[in-house]
MARZA-912145 format. One line per field, with one value per residue: residue number from 0; x, y, z of N, C-alpha, C in turn. Coordinates in nm, 3 decimals, always signed. Example, Ala and Ser with C-alpha at 12.3 -4.5 7.8 and 13.67 -1.06 7.14 Angstrom:
k: [0_1];
n_x: [+1.319_+1.285];
n_y: [-0.569_-0.225];
n_z: [+0.780_+0.708];
ca_x: [+1.230_+1.367];
ca_y: [-0.450_-0.106];
ca_z: [+0.780_+0.714];
c_x: [+1.320_+1.290];
c_y: [-0.330_+0.003];
c_z: [+0.780_+0.787];
END
This chain:
k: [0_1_2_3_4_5_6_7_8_9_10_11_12_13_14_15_16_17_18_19_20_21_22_23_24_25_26_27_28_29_30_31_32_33_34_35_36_37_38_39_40_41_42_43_44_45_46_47_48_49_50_51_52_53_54_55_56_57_58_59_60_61_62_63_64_65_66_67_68_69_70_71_72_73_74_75_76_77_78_79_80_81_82_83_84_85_86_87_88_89_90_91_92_93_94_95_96_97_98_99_100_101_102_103_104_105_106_107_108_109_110_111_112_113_114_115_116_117_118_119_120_121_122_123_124_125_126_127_128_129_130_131_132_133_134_135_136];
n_x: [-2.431_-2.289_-2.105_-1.952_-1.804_-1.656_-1.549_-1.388_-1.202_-1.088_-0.961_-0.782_-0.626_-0.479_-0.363_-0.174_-0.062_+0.122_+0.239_+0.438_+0.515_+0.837_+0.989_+1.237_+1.608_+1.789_+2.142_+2.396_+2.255_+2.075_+1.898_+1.610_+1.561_+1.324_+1.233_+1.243_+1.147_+1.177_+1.330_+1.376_+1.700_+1.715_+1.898_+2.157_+2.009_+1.930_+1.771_+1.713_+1.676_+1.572_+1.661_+1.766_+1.843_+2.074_+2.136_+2.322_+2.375_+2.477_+2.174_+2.059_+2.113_+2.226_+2.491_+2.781_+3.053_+3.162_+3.048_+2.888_+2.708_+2.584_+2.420_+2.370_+2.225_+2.171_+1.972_+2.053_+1.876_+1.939_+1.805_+1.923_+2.107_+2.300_+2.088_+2.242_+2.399_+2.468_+2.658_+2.664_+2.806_+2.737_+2.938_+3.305_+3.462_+3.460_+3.506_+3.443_+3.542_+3.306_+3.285_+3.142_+3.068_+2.991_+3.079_+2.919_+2.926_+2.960_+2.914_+2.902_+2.766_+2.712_+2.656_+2.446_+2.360_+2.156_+1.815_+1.524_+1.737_+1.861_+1.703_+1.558_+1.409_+1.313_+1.383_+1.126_+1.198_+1.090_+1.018_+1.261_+1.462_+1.691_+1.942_+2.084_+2.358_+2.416_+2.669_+2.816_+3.174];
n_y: [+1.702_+1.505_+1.438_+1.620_+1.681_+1.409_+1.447_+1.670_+1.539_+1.397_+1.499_+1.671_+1.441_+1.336_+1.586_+1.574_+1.375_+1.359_+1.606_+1.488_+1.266_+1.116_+1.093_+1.101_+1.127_+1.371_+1.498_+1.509_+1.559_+1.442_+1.127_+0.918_+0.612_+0.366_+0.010_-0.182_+0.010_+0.259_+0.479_+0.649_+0.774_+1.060_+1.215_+1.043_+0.838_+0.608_+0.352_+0.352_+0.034_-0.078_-0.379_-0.559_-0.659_-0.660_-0.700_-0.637_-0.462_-0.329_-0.381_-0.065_+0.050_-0.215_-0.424_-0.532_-0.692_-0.583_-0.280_-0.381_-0.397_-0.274_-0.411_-0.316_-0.412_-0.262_-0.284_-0.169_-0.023_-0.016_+0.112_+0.052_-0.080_-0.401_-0.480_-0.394_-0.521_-0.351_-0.364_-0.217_-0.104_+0.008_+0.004_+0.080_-0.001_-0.274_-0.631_-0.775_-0.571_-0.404_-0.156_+0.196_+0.287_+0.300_+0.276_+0.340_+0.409_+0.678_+0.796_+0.836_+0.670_+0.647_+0.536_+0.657_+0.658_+0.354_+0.347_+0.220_+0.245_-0.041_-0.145_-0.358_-0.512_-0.688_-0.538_-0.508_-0.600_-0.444_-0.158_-0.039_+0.191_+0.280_+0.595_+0.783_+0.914_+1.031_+1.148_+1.296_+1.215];
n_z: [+6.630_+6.782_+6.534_+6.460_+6.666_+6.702_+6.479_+6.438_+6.702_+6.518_+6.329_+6.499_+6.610_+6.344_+6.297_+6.545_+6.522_+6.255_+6.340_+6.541_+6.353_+6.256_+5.939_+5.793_+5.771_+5.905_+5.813_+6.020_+6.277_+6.595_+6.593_+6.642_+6.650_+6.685_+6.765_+6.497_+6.341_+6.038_+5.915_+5.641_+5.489_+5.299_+5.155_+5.126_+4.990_+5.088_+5.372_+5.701_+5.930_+6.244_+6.364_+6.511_+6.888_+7.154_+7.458_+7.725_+7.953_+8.272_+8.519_+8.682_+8.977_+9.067_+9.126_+8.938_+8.797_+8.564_+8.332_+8.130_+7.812_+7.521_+7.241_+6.891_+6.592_+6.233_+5.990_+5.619_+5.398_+5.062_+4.736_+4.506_+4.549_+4.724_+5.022_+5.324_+5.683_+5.958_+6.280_+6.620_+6.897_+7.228_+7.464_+7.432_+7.559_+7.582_+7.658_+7.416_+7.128_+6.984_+6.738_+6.755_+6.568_+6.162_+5.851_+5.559_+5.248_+5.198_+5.429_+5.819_+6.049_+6.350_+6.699_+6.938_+7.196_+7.386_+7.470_+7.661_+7.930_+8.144_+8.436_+8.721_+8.566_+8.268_+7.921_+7.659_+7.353_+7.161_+7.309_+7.302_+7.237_+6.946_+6.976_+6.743_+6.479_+6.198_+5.962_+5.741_+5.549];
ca_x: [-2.331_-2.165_-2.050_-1.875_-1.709_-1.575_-1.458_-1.278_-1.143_-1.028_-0.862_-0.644_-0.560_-0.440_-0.249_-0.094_+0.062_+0.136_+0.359_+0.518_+0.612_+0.991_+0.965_+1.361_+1.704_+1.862_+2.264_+2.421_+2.136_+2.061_+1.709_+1.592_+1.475_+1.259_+1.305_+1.166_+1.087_+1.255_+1.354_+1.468_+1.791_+1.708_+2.062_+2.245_+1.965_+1.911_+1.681_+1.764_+1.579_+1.641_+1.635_+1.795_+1.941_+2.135_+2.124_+2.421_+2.396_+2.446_+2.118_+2.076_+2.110_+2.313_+2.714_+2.829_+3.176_+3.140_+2.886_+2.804_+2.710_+2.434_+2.453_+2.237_+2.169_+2.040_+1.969_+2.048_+1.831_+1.935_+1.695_+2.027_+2.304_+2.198_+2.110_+2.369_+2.357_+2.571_+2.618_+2.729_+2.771_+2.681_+3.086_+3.341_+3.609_+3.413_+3.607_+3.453_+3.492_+3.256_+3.282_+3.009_+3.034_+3.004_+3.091_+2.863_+2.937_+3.026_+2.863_+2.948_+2.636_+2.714_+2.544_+2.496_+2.305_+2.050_+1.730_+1.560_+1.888_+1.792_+1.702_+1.549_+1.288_+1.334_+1.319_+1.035_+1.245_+0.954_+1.041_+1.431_+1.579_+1.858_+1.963_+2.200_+2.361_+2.485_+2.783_+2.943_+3.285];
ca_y: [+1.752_+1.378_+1.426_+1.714_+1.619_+1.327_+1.524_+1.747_+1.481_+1.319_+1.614_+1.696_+1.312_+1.358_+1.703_+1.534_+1.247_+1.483_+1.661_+1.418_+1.136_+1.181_+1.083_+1.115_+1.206_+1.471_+1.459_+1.584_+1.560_+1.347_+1.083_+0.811_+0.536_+0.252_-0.121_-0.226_+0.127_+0.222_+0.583_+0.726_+0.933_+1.054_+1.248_+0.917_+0.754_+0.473_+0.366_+0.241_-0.053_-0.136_-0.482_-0.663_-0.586_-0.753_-0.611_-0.712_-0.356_-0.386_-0.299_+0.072_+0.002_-0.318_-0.496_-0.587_-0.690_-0.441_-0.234_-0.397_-0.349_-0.334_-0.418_-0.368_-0.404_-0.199_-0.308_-0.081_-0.058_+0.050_+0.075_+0.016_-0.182_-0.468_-0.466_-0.415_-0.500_-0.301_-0.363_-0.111_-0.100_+0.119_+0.046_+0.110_-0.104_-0.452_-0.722_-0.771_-0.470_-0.355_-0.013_+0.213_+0.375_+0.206_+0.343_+0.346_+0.464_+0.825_+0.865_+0.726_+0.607_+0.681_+0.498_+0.775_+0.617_+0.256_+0.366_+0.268_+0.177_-0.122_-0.138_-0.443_-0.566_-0.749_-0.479_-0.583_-0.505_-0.318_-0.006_+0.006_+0.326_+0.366_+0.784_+0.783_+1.064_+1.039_+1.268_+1.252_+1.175];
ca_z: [+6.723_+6.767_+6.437_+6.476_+6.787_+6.641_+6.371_+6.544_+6.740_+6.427_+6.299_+6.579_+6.617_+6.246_+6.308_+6.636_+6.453_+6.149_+6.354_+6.608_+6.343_+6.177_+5.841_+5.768_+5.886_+5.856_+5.855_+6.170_+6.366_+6.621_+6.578_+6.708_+6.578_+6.775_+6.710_+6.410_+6.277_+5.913_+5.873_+5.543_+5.477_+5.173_+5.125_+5.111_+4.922_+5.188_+5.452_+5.795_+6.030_+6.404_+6.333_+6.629_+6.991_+7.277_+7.601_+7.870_+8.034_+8.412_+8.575_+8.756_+9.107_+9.100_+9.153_+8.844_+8.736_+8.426_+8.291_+8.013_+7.662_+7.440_+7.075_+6.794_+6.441_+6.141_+5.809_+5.570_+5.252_+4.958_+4.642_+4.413_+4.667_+4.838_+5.185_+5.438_+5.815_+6.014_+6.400_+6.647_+7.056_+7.319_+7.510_+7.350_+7.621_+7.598_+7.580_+7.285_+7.101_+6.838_+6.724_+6.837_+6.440_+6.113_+5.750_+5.440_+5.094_+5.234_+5.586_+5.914_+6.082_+6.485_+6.783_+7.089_+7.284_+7.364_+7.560_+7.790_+8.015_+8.190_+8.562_+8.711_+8.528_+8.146_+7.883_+7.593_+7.237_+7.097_+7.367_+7.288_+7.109_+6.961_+6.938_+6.624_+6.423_+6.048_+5.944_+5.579_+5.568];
c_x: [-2.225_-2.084_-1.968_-1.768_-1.606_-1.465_-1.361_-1.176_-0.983_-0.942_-0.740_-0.584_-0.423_-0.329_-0.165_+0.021_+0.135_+0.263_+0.458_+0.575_+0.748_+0.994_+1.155_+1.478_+1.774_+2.055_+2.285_+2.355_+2.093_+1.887_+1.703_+1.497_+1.483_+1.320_+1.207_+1.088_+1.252_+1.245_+1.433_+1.589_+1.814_+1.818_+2.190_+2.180_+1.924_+1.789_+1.728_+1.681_+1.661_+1.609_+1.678_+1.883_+1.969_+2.165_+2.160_+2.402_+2.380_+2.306_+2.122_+2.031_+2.172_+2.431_+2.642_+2.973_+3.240_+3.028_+2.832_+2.800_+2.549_+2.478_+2.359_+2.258_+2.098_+2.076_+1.968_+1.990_+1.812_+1.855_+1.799_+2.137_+2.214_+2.241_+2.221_+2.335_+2.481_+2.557_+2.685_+2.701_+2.788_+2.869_+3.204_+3.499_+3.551_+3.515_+3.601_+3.445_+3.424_+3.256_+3.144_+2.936_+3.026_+3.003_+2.992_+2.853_+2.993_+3.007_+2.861_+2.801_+2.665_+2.595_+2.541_+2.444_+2.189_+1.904_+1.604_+1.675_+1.807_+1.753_+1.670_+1.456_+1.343_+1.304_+1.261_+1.146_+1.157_+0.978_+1.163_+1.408_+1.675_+1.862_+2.095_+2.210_+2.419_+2.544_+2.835_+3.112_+3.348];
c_y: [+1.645_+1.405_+1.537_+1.729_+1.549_+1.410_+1.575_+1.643_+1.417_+1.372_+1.626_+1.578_+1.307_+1.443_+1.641_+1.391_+1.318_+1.525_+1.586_+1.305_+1.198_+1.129_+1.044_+1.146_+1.295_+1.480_+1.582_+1.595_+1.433_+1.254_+0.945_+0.732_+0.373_+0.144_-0.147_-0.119_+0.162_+0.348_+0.553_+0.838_+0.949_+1.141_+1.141_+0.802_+0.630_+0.503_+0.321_+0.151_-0.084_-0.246_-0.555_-0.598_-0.670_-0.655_-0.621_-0.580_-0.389_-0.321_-0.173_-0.034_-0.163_-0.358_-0.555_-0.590_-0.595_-0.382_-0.308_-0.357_-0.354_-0.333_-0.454_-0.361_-0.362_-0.217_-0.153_-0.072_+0.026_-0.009_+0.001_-0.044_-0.319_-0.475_-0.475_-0.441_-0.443_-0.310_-0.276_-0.152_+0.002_+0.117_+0.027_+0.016_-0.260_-0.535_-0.781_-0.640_-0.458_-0.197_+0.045_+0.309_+0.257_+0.300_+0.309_+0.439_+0.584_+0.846_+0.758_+0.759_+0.593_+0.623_+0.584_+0.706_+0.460_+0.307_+0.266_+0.227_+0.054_-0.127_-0.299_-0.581_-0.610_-0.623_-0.544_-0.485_-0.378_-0.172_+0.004_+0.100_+0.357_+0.552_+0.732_+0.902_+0.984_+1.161_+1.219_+1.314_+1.283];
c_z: [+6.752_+6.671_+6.460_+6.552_+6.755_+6.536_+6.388_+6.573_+6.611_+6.405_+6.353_+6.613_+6.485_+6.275_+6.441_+6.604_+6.360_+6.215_+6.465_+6.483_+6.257_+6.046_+5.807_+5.883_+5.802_+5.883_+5.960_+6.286_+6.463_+6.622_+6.612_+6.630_+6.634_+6.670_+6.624_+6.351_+6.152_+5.926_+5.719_+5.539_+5.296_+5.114_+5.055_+5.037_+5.003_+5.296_+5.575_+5.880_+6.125_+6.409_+6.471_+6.766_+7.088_+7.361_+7.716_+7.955_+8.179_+8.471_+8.662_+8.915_+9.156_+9.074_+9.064_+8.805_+8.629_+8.391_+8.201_+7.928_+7.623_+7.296_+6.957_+6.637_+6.353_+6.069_+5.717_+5.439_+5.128_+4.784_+4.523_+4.434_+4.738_+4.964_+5.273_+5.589_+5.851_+6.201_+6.492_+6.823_+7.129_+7.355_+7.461_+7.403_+7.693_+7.572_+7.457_+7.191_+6.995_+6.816_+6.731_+6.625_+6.345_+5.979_+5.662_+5.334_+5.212_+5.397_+5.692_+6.008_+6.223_+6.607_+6.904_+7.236_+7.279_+7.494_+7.589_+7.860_+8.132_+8.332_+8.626_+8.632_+8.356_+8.047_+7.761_+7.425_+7.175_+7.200_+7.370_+7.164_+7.057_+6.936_+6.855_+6.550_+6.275_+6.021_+5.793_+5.602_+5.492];
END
C-alpha cells in the first residue's frame, strides 16, 4: 500500500511539472523567464538566458529622486552565430538610456516588465523575472 501511495504521489509530481514548466516561446506571446533559466525559441532557431541584472528601482513605499531602473542581460545562443548578449531596461527616461527592446536577425526581443519590484528588503537574483515578448520584424 506504501508503494502505491508513493507512486501515485510520484505520478502527479511528474504530471504537475509536465504541465507547469515552459519549454519554449512562442512569438507574440508574453513569457517569463527566471534568472539563470534558458528558454528556447525554436522559430528563430535560438535560445535565450537571464544571465545578469542590476536593480536601481526606487523601493515601494519610499522618497526617491527618480524611480529608477533595472537592467538586465540575456545571452543569446545560437547553435550557428555566436553568442550574443543583449541588454535591455525596465525605464525608458534614465539618464542613462538603454532601450527597453533589442533586435536579432529578424525579431525584436521586448522587455515588459522586471519582477519582483523591489520594496524594502535586498532582492536575491535567483527570484527576479523578466516578462518578455518576441515579435518578427
Amino acid at each position: 500500500m506504501k508503494n502505491l501511495i508513493g507512486f501515485i504521489c510520484l505520478i502527479l509530481m511528474i504530471l504537475f511539472y509536465s504541465c507547469s514548466k515552459q519549454d519554449s516561446i512562442k512569438i507574440g506571446d508574453n513569457f517569463d523567464l527566471n534568472f539563470e533559466q534558458t528558454l528556447a525559441f525554436e522559430k528563430g532557431g535560438f535560445e535565450l538566458e537571464f544571465i545578469k541584472v542590476i536593480d536601481s528601482r526606487c523601493p515601494t513605499n519610499s522618497l526617491c529622486h527618480w524611480p529608477g531602473s533595472a537592467i538586465i542581460d540575456l545571452q543569446i545562443i545560437h547553435p550557428e552565430n555566436e553568442n550574443a548578449i543583449i541588454r535591455l531596461e525596465t525605464a525608458l527616461n534614465a539618464p542613462i538610456s538603454i532601450p527597453n527592446t533589442a533586435v536579432y536577425n529578424d525579431y525584436i526581443i521586448e522587455l515588459i516588465d522586471l519582477l519582483p519590484y523591489p520594496e524594502r528588503d535586498t532582492i536575491a537574483h535567483s527570484q527576479y523575472t523578466a516578462v518578455l515578448n518576441i515579435t518578427q520584424q
